[in-house]
N, C-alpha and C positions, 0 to 999 in steps of 0.2 A: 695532527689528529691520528690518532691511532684505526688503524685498517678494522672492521669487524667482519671476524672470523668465519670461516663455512664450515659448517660439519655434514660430512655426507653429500657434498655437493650441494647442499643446503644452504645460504646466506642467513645471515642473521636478522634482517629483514622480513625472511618470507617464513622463518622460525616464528618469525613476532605474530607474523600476519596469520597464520595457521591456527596460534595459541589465541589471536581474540576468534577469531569465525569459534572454534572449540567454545567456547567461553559464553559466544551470544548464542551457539543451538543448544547449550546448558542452559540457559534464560528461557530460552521456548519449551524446552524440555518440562520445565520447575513450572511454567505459567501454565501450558497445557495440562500439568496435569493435578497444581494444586491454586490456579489463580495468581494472582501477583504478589498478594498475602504469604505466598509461600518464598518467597524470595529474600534470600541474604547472601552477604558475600560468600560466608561460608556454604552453603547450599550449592550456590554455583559453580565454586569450587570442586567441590567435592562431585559434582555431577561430569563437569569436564575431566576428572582427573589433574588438574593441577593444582599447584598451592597458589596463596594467597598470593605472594608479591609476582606472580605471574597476571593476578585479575589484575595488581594496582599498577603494572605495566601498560593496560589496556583504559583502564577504567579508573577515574575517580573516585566513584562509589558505586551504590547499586541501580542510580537513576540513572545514570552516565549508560550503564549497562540494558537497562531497558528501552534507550531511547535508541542506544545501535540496533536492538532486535526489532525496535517497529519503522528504525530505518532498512532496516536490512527488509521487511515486510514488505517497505514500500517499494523499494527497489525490484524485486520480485512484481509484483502487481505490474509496474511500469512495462517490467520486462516483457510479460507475459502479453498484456494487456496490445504492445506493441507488434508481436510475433505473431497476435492471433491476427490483427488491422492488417499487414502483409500481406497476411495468405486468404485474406477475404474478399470477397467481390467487391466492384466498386457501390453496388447500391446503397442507398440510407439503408433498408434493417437489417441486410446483411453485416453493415461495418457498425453500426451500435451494438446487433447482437454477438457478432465476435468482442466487443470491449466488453460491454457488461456480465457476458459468461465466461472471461477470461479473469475479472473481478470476482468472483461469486466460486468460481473454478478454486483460484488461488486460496481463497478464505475454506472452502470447505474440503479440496483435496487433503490438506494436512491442519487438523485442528488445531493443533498448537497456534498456528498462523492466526485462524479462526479466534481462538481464547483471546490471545493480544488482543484483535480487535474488537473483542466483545467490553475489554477492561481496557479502552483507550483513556477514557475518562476517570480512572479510578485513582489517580492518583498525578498530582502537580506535573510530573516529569514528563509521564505520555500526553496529559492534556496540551501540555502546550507544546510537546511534539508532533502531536496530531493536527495541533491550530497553525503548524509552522508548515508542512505537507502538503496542508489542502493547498495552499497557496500553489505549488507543482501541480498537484491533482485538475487544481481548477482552469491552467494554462494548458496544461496538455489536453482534457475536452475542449479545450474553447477552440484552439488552436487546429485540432482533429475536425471539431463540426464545421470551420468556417471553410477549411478545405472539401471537407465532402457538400456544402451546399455552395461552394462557386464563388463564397462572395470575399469581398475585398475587404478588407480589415481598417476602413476608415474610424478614427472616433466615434462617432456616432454604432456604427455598427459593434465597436467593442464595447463600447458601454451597454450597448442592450446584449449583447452576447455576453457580455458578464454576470449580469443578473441572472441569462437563464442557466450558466453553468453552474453557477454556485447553487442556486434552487435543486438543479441535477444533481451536484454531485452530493447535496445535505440530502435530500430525496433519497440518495439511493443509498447512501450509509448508512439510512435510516432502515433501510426494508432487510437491506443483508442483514441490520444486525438484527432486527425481530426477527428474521428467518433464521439463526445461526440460533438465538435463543429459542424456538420451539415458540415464536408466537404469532408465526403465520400457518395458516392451513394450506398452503403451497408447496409444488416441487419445485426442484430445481427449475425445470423447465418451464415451469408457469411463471416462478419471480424473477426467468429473465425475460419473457417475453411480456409479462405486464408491464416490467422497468422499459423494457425496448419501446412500447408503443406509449409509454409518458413520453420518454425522448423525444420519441416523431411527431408526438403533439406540440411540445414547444418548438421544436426543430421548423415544423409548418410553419407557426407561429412568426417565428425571429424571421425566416426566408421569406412571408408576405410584409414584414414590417419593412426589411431592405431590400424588399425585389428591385429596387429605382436605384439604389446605392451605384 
């Protein structure tokens, strides 16, 4: 097998890897500012500066390419969502309200981000990218709540702790994305401290159902 080459101290690897990131902030670039509708190979290309057998190094086609930018979205969210849970106090509305304004943060810091997930659903390749995430989304709350309320993660307690995360986490997809469309009367700080205090409702809820666990 033949050795692949470094240019500039460069590998040819981390060439590849530079020219997709390039490739999928050209996807968020083309969504944030004309929709998903605005997207074609050539589009992205042309926004990244590269040519085409550069995308089809990267990417299949153009769903291939969308689905890396609402992985890459989610990746971020995780990230972020993680960093704020760290640096937060241990109590319940402090460590909801660090998650949920670190969600809500990410979406509307850089719209672009925001766009994607207003147009999750707009098209086969993000839907069932989006249906394939929440599955992450809805482990990592469950797995966060069952540590900050104490309890032990038997069967029983996961089964009802799954119902209330997925109700949370469809719940609160739903209010960012009204809020990111202009169709709440809210600020920032109002949709997360309303999303904070649904939390702590079912939160009570699930914690007097296994207080006994």
């Amino acid at each position: 097998m033949t050795a692949e080459r470094a240019y500039g101290g460069v590998s040819a690897g981390d060439r590849r890897a530079a020219r997709r990131e390039r490739l999928v902030e050209a996807v968020l670039d083309l969504v944030g500012a004309g929709g998903v509708a605005s997207l074609t190979v050539t589009a992205v290309c042309r926004k990244a500066g590269l040519n085409e057998r550069y995308f089809y190094e990267s990417f299949a086609d153009r769903n291939e390419a969308l689905a890396a930018a609402a992985d890459h979205v989610a990746e971020v969210l995780v990230l972020r969502i993680l960093e704020r849970l760290a640096a937060a106090d241990e109590d319940q509305h402090a460590r909801v309200t660090a998650a949920v304004g670190a969600a809500v943060d990410v979406l509307t810091d850089d719209p672009r981000k925001g766009a994607l997930f207003l147009e999750a659903g707009s098209t086969p390749a993000l839907a069932e990218r989006r249906q394939a995430l929440a599955g992450s989304f809805i482990e990592l709350l469950l797995s966060q709540a069952l540590a900050t309320l104490h309890l032990t993660r038997t069967p029983e307690v996961e089964k009802g702790g799954l119902v209330a995360a997925t109700h949370l986490f469809g719940g609160t997809l739903e209010t960012i994305g009204a809020f990111l469309g202009g169709r709440l009367p809210v600020t920032r700080d109002e949709l997360v401290e309303l999303n904070v205090q649904m939390f702590l409702g079912v939160a009570g809820r699930v914690e007097h159902l296994f207080e006994h666990e």
